[in-house]
N, C-alpha and C positions, 0 to 999 in steps of 0.2 A: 228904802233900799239900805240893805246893811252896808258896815266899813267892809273895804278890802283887807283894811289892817292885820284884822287874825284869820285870814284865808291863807294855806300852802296851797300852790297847784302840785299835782300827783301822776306823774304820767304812767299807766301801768303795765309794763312791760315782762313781770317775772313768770311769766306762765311757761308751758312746757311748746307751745306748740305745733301740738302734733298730729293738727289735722294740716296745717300750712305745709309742715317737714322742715321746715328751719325757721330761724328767731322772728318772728314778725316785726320786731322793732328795729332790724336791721333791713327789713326789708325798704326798697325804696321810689319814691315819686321825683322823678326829676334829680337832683342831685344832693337830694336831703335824705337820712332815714323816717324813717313812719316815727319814731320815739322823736326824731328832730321834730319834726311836723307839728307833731301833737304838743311840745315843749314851746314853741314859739308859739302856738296857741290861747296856751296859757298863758304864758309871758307877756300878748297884746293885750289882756286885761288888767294888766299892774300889779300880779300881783308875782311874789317868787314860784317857779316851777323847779321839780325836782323829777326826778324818772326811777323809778322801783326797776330792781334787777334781782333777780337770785344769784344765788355766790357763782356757777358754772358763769356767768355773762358777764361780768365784773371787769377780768382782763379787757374785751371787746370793746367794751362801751366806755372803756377809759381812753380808746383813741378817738372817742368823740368829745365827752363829756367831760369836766371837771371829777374828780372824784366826790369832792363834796355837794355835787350836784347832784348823787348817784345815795336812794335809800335801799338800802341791801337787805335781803331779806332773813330776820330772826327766824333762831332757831326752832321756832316752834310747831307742832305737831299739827300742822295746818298745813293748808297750800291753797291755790288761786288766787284772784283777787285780796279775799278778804285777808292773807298771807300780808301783800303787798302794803293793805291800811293799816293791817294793827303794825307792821314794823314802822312805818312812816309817822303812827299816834306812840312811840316809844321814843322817836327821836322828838317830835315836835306835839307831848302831850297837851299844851293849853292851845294848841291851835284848829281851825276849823279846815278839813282836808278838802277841796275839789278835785275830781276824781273822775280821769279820762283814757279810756283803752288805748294803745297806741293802735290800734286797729278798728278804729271809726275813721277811717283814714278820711272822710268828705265832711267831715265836721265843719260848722261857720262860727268864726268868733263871734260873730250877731246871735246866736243862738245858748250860747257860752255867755255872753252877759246878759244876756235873759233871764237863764238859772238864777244867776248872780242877783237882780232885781226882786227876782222872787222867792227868793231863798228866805227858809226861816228854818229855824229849829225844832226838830232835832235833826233833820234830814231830809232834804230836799233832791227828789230825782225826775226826770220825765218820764212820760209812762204813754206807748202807743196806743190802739185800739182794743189790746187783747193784755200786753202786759208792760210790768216798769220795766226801766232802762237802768238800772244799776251802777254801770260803770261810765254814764257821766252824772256825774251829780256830786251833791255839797253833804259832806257830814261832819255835826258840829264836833268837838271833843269831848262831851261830853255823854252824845252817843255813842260814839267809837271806847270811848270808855266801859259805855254799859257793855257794849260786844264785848271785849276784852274779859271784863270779869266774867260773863256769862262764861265765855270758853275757857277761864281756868279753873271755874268751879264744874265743869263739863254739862253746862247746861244747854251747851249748843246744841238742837237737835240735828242738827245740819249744815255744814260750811259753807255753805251756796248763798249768796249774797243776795236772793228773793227771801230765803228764812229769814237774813238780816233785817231787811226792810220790814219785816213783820216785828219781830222782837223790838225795834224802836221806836216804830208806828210813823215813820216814814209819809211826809206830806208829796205829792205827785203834781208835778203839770202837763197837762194832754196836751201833746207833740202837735203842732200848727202842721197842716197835711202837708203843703210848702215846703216842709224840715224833712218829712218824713225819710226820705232818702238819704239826708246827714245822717242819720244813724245806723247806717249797715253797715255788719261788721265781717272782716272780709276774713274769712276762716281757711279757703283751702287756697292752692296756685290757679284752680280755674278763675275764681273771683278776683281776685289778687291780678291777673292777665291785664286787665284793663285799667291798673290805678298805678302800674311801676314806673309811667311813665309822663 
């Protein structure tokens, strides 16, 4: 098992979305937001948690969060997730990122220090029957690195964080059928109906 030491947790919240129609990360389960949830998540495995936001969210989520809690997202000619990692590998380059949707809203920290156990470099994600899971999993800095320069020399053939996983060569663990339901991710208000509460 590796150290927690140079893990940031990442929680990541800067998306647009706009199949939900409003912020996913404010949305809420009980009397937490979804961005809380997923932050205390991270938090119960020791290591620091931080939440990605884009400039538009910033106000909002300073009445929950610290600001220096809050990684905002660089200017860069990108967007989605991987938006989210490279600003958060610009704040805290020598560090190894863990990296959790705020909208895997059923996620289990037993499942979260599993990764953790099995994590090795360059990147570690779980992966279902058909495909990986991207947006929880560990990536060391030193891939996140390689991303970065790929996208400023424009070698990214595509922003989508399954390209990523390719370009690094991304290690996989096959999701325990048991889990399989921690990882749905809740996209529109119909889905969303049954977790706000």
């Amino acid at each position: 098992m590796i150290s927690k030491n140079n893990i940031v947790g990442l929680v990541l919240c800067g998306g647009q979305s706009t199949r939900m129609g409003s912020d996913k990360g404010m949305l809420k389960k009980g009397d937490s937001t979804w961005a809380q949830i997923a932050r205390e998540k991270l938090l119960a495995l020791n290591i620091p948690a931080l939440v990605s936001v884009n400039d538009d969210q910033v106000e909002e989520y300073e009445n929950i969060f610290s600001i220096s809690d809050l990684v905002i997202d660089e200017e860069f000619e990108i967007g989605g997730p991987l938006l989210g990692l490279l600003s958060a590998h610009q704040r805290f380059p020598e560090k190894d990122i863990f990296v959790l949707a705020c909208d895997i809203v059923e996620m289990k920290v037993e499942v979260l220090e599993h990764l953790i156990s099995n994590y090795s470099a360059p990147a570690t994600v779980f992966k279902n029957e058909y495909f990986a899971e991207p947006l929880c999993g560990i990536y060391s800095s030193e891939a996140i690195e390689k991303i970065f320069v790929a996208f400023k020399n424009h070698e990214l053939r595509s922003h989508s964080m399954m390209s990523v996983l390719k370009l690094i060569s991304a290690n996989t663990i096959e999701i325990n059928k048991n889990w399989q339901q921690f990882f749905n991710n809740i996209n529109t208000p119909v889905e969303a109906k049954g977790i706000r509460n």
